[in-house]
Each structure stands twice: as C-alpha cells, then as structure tokens.
GULOVO-778228 format. One line per 5 residues: their letters; for each residue x, y, z of N, C-alpha, C, CB. Coordinates in steps of 0.02 Angstrom, whole numbers, plus 50000, padded with zeros to 5 digits. Glycine has a CB too. Layout:
a) X,Y,Z,X,Y,Z,X,Y,Z,X,Y,Z; ...
This chain:
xxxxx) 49317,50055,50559,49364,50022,50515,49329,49975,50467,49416,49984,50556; 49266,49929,50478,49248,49889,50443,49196,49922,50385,49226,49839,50486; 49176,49985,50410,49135,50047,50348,49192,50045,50317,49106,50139,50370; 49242,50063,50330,49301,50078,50242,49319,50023,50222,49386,50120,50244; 49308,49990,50237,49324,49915,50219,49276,49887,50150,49305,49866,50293
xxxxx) 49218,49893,50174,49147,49903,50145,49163,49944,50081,49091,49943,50198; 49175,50011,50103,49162,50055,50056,49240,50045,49990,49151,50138,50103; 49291,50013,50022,49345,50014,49959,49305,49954,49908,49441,49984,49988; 49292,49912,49951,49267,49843,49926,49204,49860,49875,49243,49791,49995; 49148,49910,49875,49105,49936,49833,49122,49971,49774,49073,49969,49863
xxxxx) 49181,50030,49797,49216,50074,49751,49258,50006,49694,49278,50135,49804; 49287,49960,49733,49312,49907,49700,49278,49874,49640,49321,49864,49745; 49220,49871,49648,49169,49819,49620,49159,49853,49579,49109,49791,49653; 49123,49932,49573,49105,49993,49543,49162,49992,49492,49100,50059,49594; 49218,49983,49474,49274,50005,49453,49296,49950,49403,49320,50019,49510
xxxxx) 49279,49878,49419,49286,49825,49390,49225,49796,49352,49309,49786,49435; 49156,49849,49372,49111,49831,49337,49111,49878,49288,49056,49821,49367; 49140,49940,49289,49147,49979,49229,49177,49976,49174,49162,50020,49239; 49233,49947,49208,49277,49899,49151,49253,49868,49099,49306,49845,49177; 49221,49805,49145,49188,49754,49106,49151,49786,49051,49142,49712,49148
xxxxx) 49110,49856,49042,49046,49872,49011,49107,49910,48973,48970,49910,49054; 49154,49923,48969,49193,49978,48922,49236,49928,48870,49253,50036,48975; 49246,49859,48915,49265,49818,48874,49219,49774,48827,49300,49786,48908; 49184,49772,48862,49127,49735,48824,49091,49780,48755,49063,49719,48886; 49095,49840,48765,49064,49876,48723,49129,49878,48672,49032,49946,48754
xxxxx) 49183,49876,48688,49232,49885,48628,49245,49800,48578,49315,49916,48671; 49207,49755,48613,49208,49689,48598,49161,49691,48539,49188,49641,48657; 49106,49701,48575,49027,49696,48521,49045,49765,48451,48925,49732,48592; 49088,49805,48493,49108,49854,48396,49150,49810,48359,49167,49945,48395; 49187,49775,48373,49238,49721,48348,49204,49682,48301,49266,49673,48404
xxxxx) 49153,49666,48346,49105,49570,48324,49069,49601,48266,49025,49522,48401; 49035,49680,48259,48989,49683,48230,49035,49703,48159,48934,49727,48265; 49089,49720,48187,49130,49748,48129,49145,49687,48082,49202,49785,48156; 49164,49626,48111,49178,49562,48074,49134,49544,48029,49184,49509,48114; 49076,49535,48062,48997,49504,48045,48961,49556,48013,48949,49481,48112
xxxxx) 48975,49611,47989,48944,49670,47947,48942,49638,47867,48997,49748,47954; 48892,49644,47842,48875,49597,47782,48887,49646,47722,48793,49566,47784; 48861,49705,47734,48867,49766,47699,48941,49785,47641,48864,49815,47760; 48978,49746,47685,49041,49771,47667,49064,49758,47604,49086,49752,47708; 49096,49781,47574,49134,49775,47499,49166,49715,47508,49190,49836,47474
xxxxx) 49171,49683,47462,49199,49612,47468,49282,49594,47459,49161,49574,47414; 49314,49652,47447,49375,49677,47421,49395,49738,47469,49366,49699,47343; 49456,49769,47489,49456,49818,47496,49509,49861,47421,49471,49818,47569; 49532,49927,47406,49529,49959,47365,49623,49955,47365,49479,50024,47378; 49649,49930,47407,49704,49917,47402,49722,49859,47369,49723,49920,47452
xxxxx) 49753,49859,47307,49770,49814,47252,49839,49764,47279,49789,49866,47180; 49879,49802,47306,49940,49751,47313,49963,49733,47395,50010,49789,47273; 49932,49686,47425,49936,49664,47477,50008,49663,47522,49911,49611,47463; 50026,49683,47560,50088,49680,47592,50101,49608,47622,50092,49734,47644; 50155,49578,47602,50168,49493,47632,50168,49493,47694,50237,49455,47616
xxxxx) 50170,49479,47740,50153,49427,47796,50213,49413,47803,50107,49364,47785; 50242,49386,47866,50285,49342,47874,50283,49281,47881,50309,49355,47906; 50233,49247,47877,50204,49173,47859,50207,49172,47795,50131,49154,47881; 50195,49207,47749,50183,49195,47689,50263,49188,47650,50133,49254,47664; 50305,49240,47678,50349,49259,47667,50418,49193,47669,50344,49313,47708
xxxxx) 50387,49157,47756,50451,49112,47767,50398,49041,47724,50485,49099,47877; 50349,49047,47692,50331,48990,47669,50355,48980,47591,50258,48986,47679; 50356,49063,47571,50382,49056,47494,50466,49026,47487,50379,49142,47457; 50497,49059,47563,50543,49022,47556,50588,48965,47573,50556,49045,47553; 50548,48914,47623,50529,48854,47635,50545,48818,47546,50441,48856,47671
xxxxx) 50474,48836,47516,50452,48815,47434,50529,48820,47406,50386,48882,47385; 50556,48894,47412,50626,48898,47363,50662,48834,47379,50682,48968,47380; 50668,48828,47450,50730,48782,47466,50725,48714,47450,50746,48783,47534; 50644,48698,47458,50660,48629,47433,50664,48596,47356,50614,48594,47463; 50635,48648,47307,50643,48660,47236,50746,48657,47226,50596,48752,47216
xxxxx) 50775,48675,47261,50864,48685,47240,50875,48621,47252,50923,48740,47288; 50923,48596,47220,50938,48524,47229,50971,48515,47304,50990,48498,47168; 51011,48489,47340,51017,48470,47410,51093,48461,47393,50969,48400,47444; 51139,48504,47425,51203,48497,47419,51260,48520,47491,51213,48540,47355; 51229,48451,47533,51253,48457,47610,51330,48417,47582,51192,48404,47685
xxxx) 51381,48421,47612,51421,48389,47629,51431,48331,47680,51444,48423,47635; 51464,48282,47661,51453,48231,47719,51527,48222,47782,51439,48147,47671; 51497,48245,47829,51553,48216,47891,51575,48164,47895,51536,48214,47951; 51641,48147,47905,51657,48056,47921,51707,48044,47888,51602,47996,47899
C-alpha cells in the first residue's frame, strides 16, 4: 500500500512539473513577444476599435460639458 502511495505521489509531481515547463514556455513566448525590438512601431490597421474605457470616458467628458439640469426635491 505505501509503494502506490509513493508512486501516485511521483506520477503527481511528474504531472505538475510538466505543467510548470508548458507554462513557463508559453510565458517566455509572451515576454519575448512584448520585448521584441524588431517590431514595426505601428501596426497596419489605421482605425483603432474603442475600448470601453475610452468609450465611458468620452462620455463622462460629454456629460460634464451639458449644463446641469437636476431638479430640486423639497
């Protein structure tokens, strides 16, 4: 009983260390992809698609540009 014990516990380790190296290798294509100097400084797509940050900030800007016409309770 304490051999399979052993042996899940190895297969275990084996399994979580493979991981690590499949993740790690998809990390360092990431990093090198960021940090690649080579790259065009632009990409070839001219009209950027908004964001939704950008989007609720333009209209943040609208609202406080309109004059302020709350009604008062009381």
């Amino acid at each position: 009983m304490s051999l399979q014990l052993w042996v899940v516990i190895v297969l275990m380790a084996v399994l979580l260390g493979l991981l690590a190296v499949v993740r790690m290798r998809r990390a360092r294509q990431v990093f090198d992809d960021i940090t690649r100097v080579d790259r065009p400084a632009h990409s070839g797509i001219r009209e950027h698609p908004r964001d939704e940050l950008a989007h609720a900030r333009a209209q943040a800007r609208h609202a406080r540009t309109e004059p302020v016409r709350h009604r008062r309770h009381g």
